[in-house]
N, C-alpha and C positions, 0 to 999 in steps of 0.2 A: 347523176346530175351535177355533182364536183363540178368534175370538166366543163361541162355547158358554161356551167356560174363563171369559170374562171376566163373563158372565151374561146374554151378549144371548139375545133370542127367537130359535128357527127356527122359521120359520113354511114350511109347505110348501100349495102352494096351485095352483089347476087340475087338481087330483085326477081323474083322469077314466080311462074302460077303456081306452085306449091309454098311460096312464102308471102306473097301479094299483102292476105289478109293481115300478116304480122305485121308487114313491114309499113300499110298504109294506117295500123294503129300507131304505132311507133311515132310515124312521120306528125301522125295528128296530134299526139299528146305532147310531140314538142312544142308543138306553135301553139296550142293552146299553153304551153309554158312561157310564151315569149320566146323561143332559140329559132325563128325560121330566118334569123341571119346568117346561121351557123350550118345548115340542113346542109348537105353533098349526099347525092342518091345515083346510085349506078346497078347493073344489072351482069356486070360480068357473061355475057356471050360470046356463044363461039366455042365453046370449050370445045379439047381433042383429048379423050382419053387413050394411051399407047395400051396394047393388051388388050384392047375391046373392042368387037367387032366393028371395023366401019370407024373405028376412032371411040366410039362411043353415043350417046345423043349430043347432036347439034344446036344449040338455044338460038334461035335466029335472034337478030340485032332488033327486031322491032317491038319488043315487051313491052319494055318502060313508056314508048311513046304509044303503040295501040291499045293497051291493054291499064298500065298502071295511072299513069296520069288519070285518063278517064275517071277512075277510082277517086282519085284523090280527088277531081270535078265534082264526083256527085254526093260527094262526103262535105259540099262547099268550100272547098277550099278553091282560091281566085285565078287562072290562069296568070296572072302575073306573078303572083307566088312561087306559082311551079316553076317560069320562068326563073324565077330567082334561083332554086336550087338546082337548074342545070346551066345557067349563062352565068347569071350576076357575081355567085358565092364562089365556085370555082374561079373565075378570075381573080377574084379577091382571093382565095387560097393560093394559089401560083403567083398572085407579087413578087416580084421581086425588090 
């Protein structure tokens, strides 16, 4: 929580149905800390593993928005919130 205090970003990232549960704790206990200015949430899809048949498993692109958001809806959290850590805080990370 160092970091958060001091203003850095938490970015939470590889979002996926085997880490959902963690990562919607995680997201929750921030903002219940006061840091959901700082929240960046990504899900890493698409991967191609070389060596594995077929590439590997394919994570299709649409977790975070069918699947995890929701989550994070019925946990009360505000759709303008969520908003914020996919539109708002990203922008505000890449300022230049």
């Amino acid at each position: 929580m160092q970091c958060a205090r001091r203003g850095a970003w938490i970015e939470y990232d590889g979002i996926s149905p085997k880490s959902a549960d963690k990562h919607k704790d995680l997201v929750l206990h921030l903002l219940e800390l006061g840091f959901g200015d700082q929240i960046l949430i990504s899900q890493d899809a698409g991967w191609y593993r070389p060596g594995e048949p077929g590439g590997g498993e394919v994570r299709g692109f649409g977790f975070l928005q069918d699947r995890f958001l929701p989550m994070l809806w019925e946990a009360g959290v505000a759709k303008a919130i969520t908003d914020k850590f996919l539109v708002d805080n990203p922008r505000r990370a890449l300022e230049v």
